[in-house]
DRENRO-6746 format. One record per residue (C-alpha): residue in one letter; chain; x negated, y, z. Coordinates in nm, 2 decimals, decimal comma, always signed. Example, Ala and Ser with C-alpha at 12.3 -4.5 7.8 and 13.67 -1.06 7.14 Angstrom:
BEGIN
+---------+--------+--------+--------+--------+
! residuo ! cadena !      u !      v !      w !
+---------+--------+--------+--------+--------+
!       A !      A !  -1,23 !  -0,45 !  +0,78 !
!       S !      A !  -1,37 !  -0,11 !  +0,71 !
+---------+--------+--------+--------+--------+
***
This chain:
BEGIN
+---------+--------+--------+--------+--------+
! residuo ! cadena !      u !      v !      w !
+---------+--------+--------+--------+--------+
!       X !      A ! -10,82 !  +8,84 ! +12,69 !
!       X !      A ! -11,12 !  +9,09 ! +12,78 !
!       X !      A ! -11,05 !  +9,43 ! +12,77 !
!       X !      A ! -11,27 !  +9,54 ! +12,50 !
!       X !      A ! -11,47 !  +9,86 ! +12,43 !
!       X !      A ! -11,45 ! +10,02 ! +12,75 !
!       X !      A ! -11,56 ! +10,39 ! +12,68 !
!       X !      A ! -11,82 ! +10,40 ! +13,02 !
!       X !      A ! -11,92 ! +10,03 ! +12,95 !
!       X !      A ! -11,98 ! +10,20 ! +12,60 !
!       X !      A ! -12,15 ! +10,50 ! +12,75 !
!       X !      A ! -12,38 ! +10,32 ! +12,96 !
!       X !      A ! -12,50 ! +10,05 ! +12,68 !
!       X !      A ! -12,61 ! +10,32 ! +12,45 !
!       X !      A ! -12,75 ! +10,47 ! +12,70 !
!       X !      A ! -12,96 ! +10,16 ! +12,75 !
!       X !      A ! -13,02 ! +10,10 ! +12,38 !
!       X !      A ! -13,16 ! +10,44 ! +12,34 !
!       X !      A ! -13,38 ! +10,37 ! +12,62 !
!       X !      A ! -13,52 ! +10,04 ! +12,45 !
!       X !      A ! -13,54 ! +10,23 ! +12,15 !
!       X !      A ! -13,81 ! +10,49 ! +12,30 !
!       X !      A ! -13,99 ! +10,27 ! +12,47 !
!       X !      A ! -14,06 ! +10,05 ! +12,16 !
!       X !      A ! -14,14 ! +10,36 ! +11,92 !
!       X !      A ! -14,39 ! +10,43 ! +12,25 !
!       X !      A ! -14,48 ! +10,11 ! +12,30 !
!       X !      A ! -14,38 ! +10,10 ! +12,69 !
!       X !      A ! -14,45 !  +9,74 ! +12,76 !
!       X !      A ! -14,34 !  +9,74 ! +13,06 !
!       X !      A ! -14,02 !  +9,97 ! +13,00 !
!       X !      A ! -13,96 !  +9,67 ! +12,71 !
!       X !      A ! -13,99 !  +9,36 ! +12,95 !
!       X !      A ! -13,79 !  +9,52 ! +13,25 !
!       X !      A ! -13,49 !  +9,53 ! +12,96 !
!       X !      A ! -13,49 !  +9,20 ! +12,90 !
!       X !      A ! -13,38 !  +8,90 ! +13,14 !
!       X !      A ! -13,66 !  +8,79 ! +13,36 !
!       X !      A ! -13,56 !  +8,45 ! +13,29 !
!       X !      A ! -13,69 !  +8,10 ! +13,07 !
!       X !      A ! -13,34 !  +8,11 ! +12,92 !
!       X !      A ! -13,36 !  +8,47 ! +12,75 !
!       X !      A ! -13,44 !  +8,42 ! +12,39 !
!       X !      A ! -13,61 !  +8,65 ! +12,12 !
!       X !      A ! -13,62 !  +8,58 ! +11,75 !
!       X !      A ! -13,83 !  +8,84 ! +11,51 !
!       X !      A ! -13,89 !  +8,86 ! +11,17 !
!       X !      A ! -14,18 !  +8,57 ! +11,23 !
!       X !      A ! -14,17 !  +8,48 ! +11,55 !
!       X !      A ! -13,96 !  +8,30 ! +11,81 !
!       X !      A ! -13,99 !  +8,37 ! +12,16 !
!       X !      A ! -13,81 !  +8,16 ! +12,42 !
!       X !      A ! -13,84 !  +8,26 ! +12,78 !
!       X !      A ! -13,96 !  +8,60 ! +12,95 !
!       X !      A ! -14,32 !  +8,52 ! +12,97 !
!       X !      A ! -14,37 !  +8,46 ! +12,57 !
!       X !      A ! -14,13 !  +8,75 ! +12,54 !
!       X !      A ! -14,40 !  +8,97 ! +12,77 !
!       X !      A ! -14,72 !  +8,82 ! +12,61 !
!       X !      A ! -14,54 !  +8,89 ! +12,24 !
!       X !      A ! -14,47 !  +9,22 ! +12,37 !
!       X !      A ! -14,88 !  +9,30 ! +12,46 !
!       X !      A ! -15,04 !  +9,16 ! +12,17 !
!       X !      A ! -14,80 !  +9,36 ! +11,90 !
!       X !      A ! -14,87 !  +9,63 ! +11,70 !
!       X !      A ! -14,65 !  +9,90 ! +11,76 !
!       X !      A ! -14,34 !  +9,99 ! +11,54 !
!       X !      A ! -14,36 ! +10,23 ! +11,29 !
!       X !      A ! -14,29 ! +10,58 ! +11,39 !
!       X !      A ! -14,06 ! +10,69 ! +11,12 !
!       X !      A ! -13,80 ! +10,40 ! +11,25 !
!       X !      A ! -13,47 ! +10,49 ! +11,23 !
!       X !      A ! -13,16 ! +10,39 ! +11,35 !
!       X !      A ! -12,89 ! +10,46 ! +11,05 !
!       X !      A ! -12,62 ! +10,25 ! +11,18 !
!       X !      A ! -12,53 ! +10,11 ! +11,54 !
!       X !      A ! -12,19 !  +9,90 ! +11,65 !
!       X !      A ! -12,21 !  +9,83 ! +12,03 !
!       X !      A ! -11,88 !  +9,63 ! +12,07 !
!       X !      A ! -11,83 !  +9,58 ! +12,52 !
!       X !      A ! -11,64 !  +9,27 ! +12,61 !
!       X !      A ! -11,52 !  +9,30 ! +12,90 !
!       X !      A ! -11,73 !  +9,49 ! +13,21 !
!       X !      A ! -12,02 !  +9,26 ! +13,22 !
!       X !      A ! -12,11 !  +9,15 ! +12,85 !
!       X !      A ! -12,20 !  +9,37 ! +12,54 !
!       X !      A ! -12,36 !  +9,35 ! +12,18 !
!       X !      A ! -12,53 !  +9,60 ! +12,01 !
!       X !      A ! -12,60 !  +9,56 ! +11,62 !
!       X !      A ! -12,84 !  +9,81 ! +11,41 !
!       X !      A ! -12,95 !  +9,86 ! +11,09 !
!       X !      A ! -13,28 ! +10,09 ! +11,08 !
!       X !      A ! -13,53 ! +10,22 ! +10,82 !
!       X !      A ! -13,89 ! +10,24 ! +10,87 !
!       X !      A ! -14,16 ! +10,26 ! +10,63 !
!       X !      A ! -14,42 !  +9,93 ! +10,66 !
!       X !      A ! -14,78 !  +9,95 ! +10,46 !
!       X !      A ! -14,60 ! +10,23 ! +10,26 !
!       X !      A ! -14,31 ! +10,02 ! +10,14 !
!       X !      A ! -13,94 ! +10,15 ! +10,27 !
!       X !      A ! -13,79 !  +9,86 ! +10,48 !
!       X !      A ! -13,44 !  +9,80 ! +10,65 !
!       X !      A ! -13,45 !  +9,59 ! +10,92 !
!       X !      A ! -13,16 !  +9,42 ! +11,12 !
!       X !      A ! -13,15 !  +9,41 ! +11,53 !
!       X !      A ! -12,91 !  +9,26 ! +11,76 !
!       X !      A ! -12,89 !  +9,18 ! +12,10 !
!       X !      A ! -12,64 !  +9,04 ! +12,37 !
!       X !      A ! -12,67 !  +9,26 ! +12,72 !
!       X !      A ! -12,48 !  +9,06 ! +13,02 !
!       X !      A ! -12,47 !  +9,23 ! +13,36 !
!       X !      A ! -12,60 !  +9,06 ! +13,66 !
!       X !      A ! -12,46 !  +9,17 ! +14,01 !
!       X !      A ! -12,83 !  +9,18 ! +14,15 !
!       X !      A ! -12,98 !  +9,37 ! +13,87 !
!       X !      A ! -12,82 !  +9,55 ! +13,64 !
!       X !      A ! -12,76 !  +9,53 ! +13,27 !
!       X !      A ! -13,05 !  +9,29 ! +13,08 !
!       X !      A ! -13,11 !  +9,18 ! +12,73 !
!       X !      A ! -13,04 !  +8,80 ! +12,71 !
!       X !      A ! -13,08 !  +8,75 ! +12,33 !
!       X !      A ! -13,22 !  +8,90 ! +12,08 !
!       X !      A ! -13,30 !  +8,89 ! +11,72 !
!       X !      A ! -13,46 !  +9,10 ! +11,44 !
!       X !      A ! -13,45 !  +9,06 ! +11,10 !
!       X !      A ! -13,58 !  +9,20 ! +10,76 !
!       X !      A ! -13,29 !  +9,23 ! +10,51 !
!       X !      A ! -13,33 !  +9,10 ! +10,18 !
!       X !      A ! -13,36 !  +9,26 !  +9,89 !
!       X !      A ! -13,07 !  +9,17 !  +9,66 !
!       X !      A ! -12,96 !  +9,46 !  +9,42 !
!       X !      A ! -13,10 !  +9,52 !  +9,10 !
!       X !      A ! -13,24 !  +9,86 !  +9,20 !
!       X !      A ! -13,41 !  +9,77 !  +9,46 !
!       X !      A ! -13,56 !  +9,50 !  +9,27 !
!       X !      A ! -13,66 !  +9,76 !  +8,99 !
!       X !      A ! -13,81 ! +10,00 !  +9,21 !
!       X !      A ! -14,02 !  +9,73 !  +9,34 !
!       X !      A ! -14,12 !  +9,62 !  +8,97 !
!       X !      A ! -14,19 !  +9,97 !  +8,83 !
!       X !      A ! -14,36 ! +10,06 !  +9,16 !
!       X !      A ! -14,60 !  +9,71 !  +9,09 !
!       X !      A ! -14,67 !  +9,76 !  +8,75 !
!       X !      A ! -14,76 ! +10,11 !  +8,81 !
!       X !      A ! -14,97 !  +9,98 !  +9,10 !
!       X !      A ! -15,18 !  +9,77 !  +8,91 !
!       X !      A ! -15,13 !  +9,94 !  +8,55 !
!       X !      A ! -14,91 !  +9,77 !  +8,39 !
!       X !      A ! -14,71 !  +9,90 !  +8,09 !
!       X !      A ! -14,40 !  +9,79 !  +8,13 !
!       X !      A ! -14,21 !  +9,86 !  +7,77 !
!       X !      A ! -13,86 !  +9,94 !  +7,83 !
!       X !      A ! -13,68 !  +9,67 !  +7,68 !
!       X !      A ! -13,85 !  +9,42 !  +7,87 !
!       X !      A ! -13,82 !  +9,55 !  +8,19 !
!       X !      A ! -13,46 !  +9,40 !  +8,27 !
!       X !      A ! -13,59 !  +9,05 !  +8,18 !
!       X !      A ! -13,88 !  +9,13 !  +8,43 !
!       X !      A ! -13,65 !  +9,21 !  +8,72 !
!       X !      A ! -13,45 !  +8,93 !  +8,65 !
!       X !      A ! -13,74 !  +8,69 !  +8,69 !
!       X !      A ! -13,85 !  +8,86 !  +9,00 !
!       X !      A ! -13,49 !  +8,82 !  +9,15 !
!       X !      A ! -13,49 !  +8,46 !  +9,05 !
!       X !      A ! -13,90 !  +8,41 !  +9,18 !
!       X !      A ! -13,73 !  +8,58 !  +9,55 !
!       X !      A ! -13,44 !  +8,36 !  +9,53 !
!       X !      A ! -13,67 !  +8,03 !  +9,50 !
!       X !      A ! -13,91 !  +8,20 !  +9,73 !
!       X !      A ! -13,73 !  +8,29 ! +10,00 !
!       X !      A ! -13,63 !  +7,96 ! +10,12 !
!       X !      A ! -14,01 !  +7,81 ! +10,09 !
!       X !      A ! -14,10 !  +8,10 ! +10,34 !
!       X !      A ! -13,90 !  +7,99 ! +10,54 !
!       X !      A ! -14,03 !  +7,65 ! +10,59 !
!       X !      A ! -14,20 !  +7,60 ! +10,90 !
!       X !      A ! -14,45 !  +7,29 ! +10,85 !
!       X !      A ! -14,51 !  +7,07 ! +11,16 !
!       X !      A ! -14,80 !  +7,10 ! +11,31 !
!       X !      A ! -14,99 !  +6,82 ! +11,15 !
!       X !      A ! -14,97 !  +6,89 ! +10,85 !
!       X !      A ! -15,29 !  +7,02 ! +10,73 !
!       X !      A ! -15,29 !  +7,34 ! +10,49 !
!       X !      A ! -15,43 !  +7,35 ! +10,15 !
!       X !      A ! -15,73 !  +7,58 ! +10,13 !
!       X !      A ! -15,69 !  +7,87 !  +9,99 !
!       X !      A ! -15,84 !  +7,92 !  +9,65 !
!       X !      A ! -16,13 !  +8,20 !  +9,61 !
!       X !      A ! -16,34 !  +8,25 !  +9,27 !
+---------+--------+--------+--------+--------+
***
């Protein structure tokens, strides 16, 4: 078995993540691509996009807005497997068009004998909003939004019906349609 968790393979990983971490708040392109694997086999999945290959990685990378800048890393497990191979998992808060989000990050580092330690995968992910708190700070925060009374007996019923809508939602969003399939217009009074 792999010695695992080496305290300096540790070390150097966070070291590395907190790196990748500044240069994405600063939106250090090039900092970001030298992390990754130069390499068609390096793969990235985002929240809506998925990257294979270093060059869609680096042309992702240029045409993206930059992260928020109140991002924030509240949890991080880097687990080192062995001396050449190590994960790191985060879960981070950042606040997108004024709403509070927690996203999910994780990536696989291998080291290469010629070059060092590089990102080979990678994948980013909103979490989903599944408790009923979250789902009635969301409908309070709507109904205020567009001014709404929301009498207190119903509102229960109404966050039910919103977690149920997310729960049937969630999986059409997902749905990627090939590419011949022709969208419906959109309707506009």
């Amino acid at each position: 078995m792999l010695p695992l968790n080496d305290p300096n393979i540790i070390s150097e990983i966070t070291g590395l993540h907190d790196n990748y971490e500044q240069a994405l708040v600063a939106k250090d392109v090039a900092a970001l691509n030298r992390s990754f694997w130069s390499s068609p086999h390096v793969v990235r999945f985002g929240v809506g996009e998925q990257l294979y290959g270093a060059e869609a990685i680096a042309a992702y990378r240029n045409d993206s807005p930059p992260v928020p800048l109140d991002r924030h890393i509240f949890r991080r497990t880097i687990t080192a497997f062995g001396s050449d191979m190590a994960t790191v998992m985060c879960e981070i808060s950042q606040t997108v068009a004024g709403q509070p989000r927690t996203n999910r990050q994780s990536q696989v580092w291998v080291r290469f004998p010629d070059i060092g330690w590089k990102i080979v995968s990678a994948h980013v992910s909103q979490a989903a909003i599944t408790s009923a708190a979250a789902f009635g700070s969301y409908v309070d925060r709507t109904a205020a939004a567009i001014e709404l009374p929301l009498h207190p007996s119903h509102r229960v019923g109404v966050i039910g019906n919103v977690q149920r809508a997310a729960a049937l939602a969630g999986p059409l969003l997902e749905f990627e349609l090939p590419a011949h399939v022709e969208i419906a217009p959109v309707f506009t009074p």
